[in-house]
LOKE-860464 format. One record per atom (N, C-alpha, C): x, z, y. Coordinates in steps of 0.2 Angstrom, whole numbers, plus 5000, padded with zeros to 4 digits. Layout:
N
XZY/...
END
This chain:
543
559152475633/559752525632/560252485627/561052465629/561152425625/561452455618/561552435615/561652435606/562352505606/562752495610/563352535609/563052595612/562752615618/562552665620/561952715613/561552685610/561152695605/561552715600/562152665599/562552705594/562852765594/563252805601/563452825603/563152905605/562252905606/561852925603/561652965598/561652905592/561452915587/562052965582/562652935584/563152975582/563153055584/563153065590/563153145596/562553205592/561853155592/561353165586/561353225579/562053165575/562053165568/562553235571/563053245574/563553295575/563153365576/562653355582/562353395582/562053455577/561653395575/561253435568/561653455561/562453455560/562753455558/563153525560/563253515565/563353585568/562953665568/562153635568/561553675568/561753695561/561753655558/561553645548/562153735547/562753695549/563453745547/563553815550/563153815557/562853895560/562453925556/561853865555/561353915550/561653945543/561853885540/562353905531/562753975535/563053975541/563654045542/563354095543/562554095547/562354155549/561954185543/561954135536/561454165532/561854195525/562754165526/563254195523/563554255522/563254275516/563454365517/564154395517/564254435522/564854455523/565354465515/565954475518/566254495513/566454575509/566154555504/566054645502/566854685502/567454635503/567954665502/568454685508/567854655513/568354655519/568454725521/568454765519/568554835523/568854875518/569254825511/569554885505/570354935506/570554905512/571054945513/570955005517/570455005521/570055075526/569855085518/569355085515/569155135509/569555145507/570255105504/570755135497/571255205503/571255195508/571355245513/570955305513/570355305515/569855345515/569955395509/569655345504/569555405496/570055415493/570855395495/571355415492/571655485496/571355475504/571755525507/571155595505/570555595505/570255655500/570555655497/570755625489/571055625481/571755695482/572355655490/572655665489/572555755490/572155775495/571755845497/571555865493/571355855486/571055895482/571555915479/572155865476/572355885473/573355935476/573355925483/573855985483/573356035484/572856035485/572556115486/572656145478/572756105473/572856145466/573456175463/574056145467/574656185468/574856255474/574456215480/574656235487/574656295486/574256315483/574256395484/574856465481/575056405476/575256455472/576056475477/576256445481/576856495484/576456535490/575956535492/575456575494/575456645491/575356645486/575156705483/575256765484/576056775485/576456865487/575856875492/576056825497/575856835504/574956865504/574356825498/573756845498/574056895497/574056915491/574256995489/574257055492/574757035497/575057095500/574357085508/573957025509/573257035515/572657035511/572657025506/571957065502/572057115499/572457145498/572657205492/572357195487/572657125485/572357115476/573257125471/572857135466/573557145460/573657045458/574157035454/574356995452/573956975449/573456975444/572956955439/572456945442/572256985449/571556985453/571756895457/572256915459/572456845463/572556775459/572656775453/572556725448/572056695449/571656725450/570556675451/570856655456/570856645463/571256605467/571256525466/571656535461/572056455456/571356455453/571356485447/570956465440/570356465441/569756475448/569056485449/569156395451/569756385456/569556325458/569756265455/570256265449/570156225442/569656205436/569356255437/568756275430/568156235435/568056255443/567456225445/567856125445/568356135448/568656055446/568456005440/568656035434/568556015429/567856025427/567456045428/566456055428/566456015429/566355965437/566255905440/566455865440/567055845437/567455765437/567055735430/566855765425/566355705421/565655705425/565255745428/564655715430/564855685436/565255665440/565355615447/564955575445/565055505438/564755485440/563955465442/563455525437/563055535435/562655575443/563255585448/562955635454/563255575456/563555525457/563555485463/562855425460/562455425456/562155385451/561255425457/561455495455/560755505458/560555525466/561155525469/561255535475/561455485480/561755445475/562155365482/563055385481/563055355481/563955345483/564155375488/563855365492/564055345502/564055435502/563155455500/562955515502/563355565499/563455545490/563855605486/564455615488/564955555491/565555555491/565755595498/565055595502/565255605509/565055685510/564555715506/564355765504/564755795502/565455775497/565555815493/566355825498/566655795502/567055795506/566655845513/566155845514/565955905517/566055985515/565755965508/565656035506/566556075506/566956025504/567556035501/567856065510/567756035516/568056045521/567756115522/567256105522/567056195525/567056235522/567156235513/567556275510/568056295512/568356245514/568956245515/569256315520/568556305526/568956345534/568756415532/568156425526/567656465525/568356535520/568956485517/569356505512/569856545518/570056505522/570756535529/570356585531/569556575531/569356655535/569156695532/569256695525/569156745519/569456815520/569156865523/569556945520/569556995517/569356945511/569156995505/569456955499/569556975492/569856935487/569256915484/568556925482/568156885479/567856835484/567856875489/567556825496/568156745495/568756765494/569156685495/568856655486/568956685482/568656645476/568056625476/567556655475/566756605478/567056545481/567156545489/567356495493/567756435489/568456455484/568756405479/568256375475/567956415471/567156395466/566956335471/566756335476/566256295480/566856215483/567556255484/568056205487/568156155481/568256195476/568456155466/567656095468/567056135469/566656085464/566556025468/566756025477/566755975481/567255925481/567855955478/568455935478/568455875469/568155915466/568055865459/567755805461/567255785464/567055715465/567655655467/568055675471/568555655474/569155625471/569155615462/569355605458/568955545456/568555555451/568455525446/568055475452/567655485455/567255445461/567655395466/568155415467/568655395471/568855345468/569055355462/569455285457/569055245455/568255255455/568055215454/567655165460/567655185465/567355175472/567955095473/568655145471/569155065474/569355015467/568855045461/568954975456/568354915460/567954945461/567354885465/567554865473/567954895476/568054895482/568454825484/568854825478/569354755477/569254695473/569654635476/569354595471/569454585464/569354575458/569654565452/570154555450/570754505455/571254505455/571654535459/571554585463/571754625466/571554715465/571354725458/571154785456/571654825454/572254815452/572854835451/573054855459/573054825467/573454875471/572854945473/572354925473/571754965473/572055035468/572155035464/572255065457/573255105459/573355055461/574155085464/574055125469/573755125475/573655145480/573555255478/572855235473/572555295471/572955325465/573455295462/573955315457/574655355462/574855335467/575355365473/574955415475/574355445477/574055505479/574055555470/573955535467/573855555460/574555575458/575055565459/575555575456/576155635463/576055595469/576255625475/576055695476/575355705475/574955745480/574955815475/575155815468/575555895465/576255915468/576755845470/577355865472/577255885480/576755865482/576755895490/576555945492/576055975485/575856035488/576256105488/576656105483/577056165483/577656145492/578056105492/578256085498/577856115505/577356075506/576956065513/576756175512/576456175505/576356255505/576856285507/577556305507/577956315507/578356325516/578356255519/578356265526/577956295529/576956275526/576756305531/576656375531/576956415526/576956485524/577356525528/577856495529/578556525532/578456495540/578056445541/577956425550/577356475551/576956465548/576156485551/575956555547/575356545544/575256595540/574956575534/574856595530/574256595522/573756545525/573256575529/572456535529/572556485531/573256445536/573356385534/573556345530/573456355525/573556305521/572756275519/572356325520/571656285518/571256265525/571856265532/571556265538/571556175542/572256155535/572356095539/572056045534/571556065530/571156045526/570556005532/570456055537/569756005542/569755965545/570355955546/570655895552/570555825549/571055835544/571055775537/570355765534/570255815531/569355805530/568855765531/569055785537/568455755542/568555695545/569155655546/569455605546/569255565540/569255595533/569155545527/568555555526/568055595529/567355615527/566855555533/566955525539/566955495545/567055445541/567855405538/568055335536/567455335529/567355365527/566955355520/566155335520/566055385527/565455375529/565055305532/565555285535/565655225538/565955135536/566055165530/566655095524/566255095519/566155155516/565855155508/565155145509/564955105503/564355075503/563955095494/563455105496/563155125487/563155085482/563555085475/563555005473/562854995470/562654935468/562154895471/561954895463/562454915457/562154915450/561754965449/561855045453/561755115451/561155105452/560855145445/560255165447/560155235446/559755265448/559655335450/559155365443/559355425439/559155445432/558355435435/557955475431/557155485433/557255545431/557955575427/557455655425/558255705425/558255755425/559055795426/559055825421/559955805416/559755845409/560255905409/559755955413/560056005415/560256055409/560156065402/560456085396/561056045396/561155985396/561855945396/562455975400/561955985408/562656015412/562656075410/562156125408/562556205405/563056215399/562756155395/563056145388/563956105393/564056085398/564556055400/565056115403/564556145408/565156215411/565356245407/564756265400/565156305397/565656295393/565756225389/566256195387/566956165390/566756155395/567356125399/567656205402/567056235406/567356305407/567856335405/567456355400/568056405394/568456375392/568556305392/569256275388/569656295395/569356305400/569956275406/570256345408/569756395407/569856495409/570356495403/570356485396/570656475391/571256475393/571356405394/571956385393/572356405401/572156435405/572456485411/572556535410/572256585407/572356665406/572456665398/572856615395/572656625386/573656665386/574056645391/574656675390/574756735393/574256755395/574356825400/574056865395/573656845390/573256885387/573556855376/574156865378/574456835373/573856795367/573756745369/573256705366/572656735362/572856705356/572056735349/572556785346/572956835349/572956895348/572256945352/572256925356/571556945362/570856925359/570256965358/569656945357/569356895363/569556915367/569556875374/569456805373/570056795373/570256735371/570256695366/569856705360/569656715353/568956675354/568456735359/567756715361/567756645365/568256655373/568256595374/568356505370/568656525365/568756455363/568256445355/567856505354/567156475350/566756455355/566856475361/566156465365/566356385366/566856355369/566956285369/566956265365/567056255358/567156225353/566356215350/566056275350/565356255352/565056205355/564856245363/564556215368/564656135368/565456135367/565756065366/565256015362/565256055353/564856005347/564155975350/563756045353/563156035354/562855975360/563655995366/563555935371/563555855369/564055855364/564055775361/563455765360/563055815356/562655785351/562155775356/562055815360/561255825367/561455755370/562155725372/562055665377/562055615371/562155615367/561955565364/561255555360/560955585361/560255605357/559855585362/559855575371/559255565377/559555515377/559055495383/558855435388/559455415392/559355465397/559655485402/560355555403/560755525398/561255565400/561755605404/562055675407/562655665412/563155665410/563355635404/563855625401/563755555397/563855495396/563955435395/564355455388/564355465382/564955455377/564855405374/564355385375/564255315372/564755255374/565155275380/565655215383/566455245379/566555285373/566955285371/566955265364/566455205364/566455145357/567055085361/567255095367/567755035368/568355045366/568754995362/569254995361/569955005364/569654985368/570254985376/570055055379/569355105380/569455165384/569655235377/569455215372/569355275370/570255305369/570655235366/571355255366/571555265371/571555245377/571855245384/571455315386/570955345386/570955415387/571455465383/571355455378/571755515374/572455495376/572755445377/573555425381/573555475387/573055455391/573055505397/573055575396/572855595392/572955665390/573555695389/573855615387/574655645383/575055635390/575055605393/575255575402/575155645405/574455665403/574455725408/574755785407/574855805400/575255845396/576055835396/576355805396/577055775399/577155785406/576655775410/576755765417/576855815421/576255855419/576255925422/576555985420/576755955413/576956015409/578055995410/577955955414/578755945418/578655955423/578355955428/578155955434/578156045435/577756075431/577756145429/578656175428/578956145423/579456175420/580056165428/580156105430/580456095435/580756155442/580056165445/580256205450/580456275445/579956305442/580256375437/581156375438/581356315434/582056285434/582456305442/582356295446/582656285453/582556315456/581856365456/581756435458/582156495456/581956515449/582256565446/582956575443/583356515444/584056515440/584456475446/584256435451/584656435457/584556485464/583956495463/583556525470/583456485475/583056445472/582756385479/581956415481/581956385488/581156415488/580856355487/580156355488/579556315486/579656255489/580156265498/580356185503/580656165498/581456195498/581856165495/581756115488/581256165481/581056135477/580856065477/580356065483/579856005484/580155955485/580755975490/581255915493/581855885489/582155935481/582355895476/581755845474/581155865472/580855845467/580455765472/580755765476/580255725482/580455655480/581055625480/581255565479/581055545472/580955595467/580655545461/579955515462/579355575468/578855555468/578855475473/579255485478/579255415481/579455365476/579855355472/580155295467/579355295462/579055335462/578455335459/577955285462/578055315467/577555275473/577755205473/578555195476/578455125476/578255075469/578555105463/578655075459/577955055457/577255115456/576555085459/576155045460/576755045470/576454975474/576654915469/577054885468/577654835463/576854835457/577054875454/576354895449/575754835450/575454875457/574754845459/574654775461/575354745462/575454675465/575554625459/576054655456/576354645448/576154625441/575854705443/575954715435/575354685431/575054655434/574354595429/574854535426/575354535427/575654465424/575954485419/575954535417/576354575410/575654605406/576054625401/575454655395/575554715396/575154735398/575154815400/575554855393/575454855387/575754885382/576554885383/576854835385/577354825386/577754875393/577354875398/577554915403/577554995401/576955025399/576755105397/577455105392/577555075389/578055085383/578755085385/578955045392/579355045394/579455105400/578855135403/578755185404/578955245403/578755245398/578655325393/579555325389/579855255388/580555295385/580755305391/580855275396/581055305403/580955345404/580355395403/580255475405/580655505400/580555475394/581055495388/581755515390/581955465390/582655455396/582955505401/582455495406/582555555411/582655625407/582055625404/582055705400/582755745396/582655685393/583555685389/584155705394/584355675399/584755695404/584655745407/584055785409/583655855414/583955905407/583955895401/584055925395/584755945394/585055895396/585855925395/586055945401/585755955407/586255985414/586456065413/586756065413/587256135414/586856175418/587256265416/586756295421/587156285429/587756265430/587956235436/588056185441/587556135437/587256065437/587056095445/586956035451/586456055456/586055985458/585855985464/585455945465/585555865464/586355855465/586455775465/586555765457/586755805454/586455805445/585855795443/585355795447/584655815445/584255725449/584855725454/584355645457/584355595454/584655555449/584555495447/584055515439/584055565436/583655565432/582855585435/582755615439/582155605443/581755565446/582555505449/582055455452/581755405445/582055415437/582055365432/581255395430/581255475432/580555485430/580255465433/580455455440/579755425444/579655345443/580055315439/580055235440/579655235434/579755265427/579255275421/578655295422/578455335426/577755355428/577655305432/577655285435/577555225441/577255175436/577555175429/577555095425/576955115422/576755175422/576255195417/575555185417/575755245427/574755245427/574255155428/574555145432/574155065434/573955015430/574655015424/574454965419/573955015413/574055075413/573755115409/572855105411/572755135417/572155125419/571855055419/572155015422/572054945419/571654915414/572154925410/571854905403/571454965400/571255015399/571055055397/570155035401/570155025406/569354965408/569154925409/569654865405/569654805405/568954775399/568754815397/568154805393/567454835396/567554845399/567054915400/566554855407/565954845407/565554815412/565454875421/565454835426/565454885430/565054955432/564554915429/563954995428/564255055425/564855055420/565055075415/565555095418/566155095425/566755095424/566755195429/566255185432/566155275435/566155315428/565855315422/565855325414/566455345414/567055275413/567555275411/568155325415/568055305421/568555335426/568355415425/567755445425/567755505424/567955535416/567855515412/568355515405/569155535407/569155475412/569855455410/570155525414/569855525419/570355595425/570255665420/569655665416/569455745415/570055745411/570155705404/570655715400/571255715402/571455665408/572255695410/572255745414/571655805416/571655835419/571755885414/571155885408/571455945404/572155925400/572255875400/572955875396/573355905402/573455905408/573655945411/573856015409/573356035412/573056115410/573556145403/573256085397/573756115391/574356115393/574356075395/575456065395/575656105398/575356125406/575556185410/575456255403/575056245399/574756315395/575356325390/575656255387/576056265384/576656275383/576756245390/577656255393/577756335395/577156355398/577256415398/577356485393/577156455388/577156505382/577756485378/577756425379/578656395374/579156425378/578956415384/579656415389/579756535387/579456555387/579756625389/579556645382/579356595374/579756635368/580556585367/580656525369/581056515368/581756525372/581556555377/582056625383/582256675377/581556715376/581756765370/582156755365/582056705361/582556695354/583056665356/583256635362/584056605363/584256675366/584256695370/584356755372/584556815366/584156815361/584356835358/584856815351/584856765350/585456725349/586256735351/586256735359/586656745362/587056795362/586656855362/586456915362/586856945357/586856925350/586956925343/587956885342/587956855347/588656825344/589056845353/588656875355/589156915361/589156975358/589157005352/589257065353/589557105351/589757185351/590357225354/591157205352/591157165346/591657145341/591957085344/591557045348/591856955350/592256975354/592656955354/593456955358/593256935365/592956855362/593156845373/592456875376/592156895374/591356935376/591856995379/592157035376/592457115378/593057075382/593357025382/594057005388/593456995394/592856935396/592356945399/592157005402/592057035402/591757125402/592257155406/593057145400/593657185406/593457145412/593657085409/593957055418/593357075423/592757075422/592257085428/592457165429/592557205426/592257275426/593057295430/593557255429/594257275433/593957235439/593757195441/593357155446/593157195450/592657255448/592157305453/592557345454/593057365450/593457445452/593957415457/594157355456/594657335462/594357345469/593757325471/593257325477/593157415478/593357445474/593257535475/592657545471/592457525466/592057565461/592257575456/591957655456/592357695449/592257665444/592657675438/592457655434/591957645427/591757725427/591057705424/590457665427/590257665434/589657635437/590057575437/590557565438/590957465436/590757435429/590957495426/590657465417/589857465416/589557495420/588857485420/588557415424/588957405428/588757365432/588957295431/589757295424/589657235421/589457205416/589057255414/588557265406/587857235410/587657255416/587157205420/587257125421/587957135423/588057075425/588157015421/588357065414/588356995407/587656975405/587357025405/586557025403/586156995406/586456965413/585956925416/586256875417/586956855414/587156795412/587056755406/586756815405/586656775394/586056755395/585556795398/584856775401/584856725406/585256695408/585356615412/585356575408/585856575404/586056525397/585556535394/585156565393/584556555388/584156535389/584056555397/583456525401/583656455400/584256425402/584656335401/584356325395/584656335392/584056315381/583556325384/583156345384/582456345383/582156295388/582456295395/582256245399/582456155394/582856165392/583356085389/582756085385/582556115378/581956135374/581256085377/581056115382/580356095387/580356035387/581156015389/581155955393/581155895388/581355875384/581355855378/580655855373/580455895373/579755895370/579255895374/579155875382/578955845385/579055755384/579655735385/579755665382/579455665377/579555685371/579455645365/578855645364/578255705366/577655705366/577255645371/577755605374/577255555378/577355485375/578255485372/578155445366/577855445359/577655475359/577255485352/576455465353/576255465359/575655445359/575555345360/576255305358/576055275362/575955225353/575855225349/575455205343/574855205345/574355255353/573855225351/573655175354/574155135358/574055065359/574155005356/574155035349/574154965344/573154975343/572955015346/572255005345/571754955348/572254955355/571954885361/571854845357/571054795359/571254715358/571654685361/571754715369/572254665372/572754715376/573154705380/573754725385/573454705393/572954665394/572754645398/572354685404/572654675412/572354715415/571854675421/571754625420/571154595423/570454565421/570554625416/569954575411/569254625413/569354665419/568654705420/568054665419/567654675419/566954645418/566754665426/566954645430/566654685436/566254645439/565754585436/565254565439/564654585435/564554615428/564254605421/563754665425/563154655423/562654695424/562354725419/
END
């Protein structure tokens, strides 16, 4: 065989086994754990987004329960508040239940349970028969929070945890402005039970994608013992704070023993729960992850984010219902464009915002809301909708700036075993800072009606000239139309009265709006506590 042929051989050979060598290395090269993170940031954001309009959805529902259950207004209240109270119970033990269960199984379990509460709510014909069913939709529905957020910080790569975190920040921010909306249409298309009917479709859609993407993560390990004092000592602290701060204004607060009782039993429950998870082994509450620097001020900021957010978000439709006569569509549909500028500014966020020091965006953020606030504060009560548009989209671009870089850095210390801890921290407290802000806007908002009104009240009265020229002109106004003139003067003595109570309403709404802003700036001294501004610095390989 001559020499070239042998070489020719020998090379064909070397290729071969080169070949073999690079199939073996590929066939024993583990796939890529991130290939599938935009179906899960899908999956678990489209849950997040389902739990969270069902906590608005209902409320333009209500007349409608009312008048097919024959419940009174205070009976139909549980409704909301049964499936609030059960929400906030479970958003701190997620991680603790996706920990003894599996990820895959808790996450896909609890989006079951959440669906068939769901059909189990539309076919409800009784008033405590639909509560129960909320009770059980809340405690499916809380997983899908704090669980969710933390499913798409490992789901992505480290430098890609910001759009991961953007993605589930646009359901989180969107999915209150949708609910009163999407409620809304389908009240007036369909009927009541749909609203919790078009909960199965979707569901099960996200319950499918979850069961089939999400995978267990591979740090958790499963407790060995259940510290079932810890969760009683939880419901009942988290409970009562959340029953509280829902029925505290119907029951004019700690003038109520009611309401007296409920907040020693939290404040309580509360002391003993610290002390019990920090005393064992095996905790369902981690507070030992609030020695980091970076989470414990970035929760309590969430609080103040939640408090500002909702407690504007709150004020807003009151505003455009009551003193324009809009319904719960048209509301959603003002209030829609800020939630998109939210959205995108987010994505921009998620892509972005790791090349800045997060302190510097949240701060840039919050005077923004500031900002917006200020302008919502002075519209007229004549102002209409394109009045309203450019300071809402400014709100949506300050909230946009806020959550991603907030959440960021708020876990940039925290090891990954650690960061389900963290995210369930983070959600309970912007969830009750919620709660308060809705609890306080509400009691601000209707004494500060009272005393402007009664202000007004005081310098319109029988002696003020242009008050009584006012009065004539309306009251020669009705008698022109053929009404005598006593029922004319009575009818413009109505008609002042529920002008002076508009203007009032106008102050006290300016009032809300303004100490919404300043309350979110005020919190932002606690980010001179971070070591850093930085939002890639997860630990998310650290065991």
């Amino acid at each position: 065989m001559s020499t070239d042929v042998m070489r020719t051989l020998h090379v064909e050979q070397l290729k071969a086994r080169a070949e073999a060598e690079a199939g073996l290395h590929a066939d024993s090269r583990p796939d890529d754990p991130y290939k599938n993170k935009y179906l899960i940031a899908i999956a678990v954001t489209l849950a997040a987004v389902l739990e969270l309009v069902d906590t608005s959805i209902v409320n333009v529902a209500i007349p409608h329960m009312m008048g097919t259950l024959g419940a009174t207004l205070d009976e139909i209240a549980w409704v909301s508040t049964s499936y609030i109270i059960a929400n906030v119970i479970v958003i701190p033990m997620s991680s603790w239940l996706s920990a003894y269960f599996g990820r895959q199984r808790y996450l896909t379990g609890s989006i079951a349970l959440f669906v068939a509460a769901s059909f189990f709510c539309g076919a409800a014909t009784s008033l405590w028969g639909l509560v129960f069913w909320r009770v059980l939709q809340g405690l499916g529905g809380g997983a899908l929070l704090a669980t969710a957020q933390t499913t798409l910080f490992e789901s992505f790569p480290p430098h890609e945890r910001g759009i991961g975190q953007a993605i589930f920040g646009v359901g989180v921010m969107v999915g209150p402005t949708l609910g009163p909306t999407l409620g809304g249409y389908i009240v007036d298309a369909y009927a009541w039970p749909w609203i919790f009917y078009i909960n199965v479709p979707l569901g099960i859609i996200a319950g499918l994608m979850v069961w089939t993407y999400v995978r267990d993560a591979a740090h958790q390990v499963r407790a060995k013992s259940v510290d079932v004092l810890g969760i009683v000592l939880l419901t009942l602290a988290v409970g009562a704070l959340q029953w509280m701060l829902e029925r505290g204004e119907r029951y004019d607060w700690f003038e109520s023993r009611f309401v007296t009782t409920l907040a020693v039993v939290s404040v309580v429950s509360a002391v003993l729960l610290v002390w019990r998870e920090l005393t064992i082994d095996e905790p369902v509450i981690d507070f030992r992850v609030l020695k980091s620097r970076q989470l414990a001020p970035g929760v309590v900021f969430a609080a103040f984010m939640g408090l500002a957010l909702y407690g504007s978000v709150f004020v807003l439709p009151v505003f455009l219902q009551s003193l324009h006569g809009y319904t719960a569509q048209q509301t959603g549909m003002v209030i829609l464009p800020g939630a998109i500028a939210s959205a995108v500014t987010m994505g921009v966020m998620g892509r972005l915002g790791g090349r800045f020091d997060a302190r510097v965006l949240i701060s840039t953020g919050a005077f923004m809301f500031l900002g917006a606030m200020w302008k919502l504060a002075h519209l007229p009560l004549e102002a209409g909708v394109d009045d309203m548009f450019w300071p809402l989209i400014m709100r949506g671009v300050g909230l946009g700036l806020l959550f991603v870089p907030l959440t960021g850095a708020s876990m940039a210390d925290l090891p990954v075993h650690k960061i389900g801890q963290g995210t369930g921290m983070f959600n309970l407290l912007r969830q009750l800072g919620g709660s308060l802000g809705i609890a306080i806007m509400a009691t601000l908002l209707s004494r500060f009606t009272k005393s402007q009104k009664a202000i007004l009240t005081e310098h319109a009265g029988a002696y003020d000239s242009a008050t009584l020229e006012r009065l004539g002109m309306m009251t020669r106004g009705l008698m022109a139309r053929g009404v005598d003139a006593v029922t004319a003067k009575q009818q413009a003595l109505g008609m002042l009265d529920a002008q002076i109570g508009a203007q009032a309403s106008v102050l006290a709404f300016s009032r809300i709006y303004l100490i919404s802003g300043i309350l979110l700036v005020s919190a932002l001294p606690l980010l001179l506590i971070w070591k850093t501004g930085r939002m890639a610095a997860v630990k998310a390989d650290a065991h």
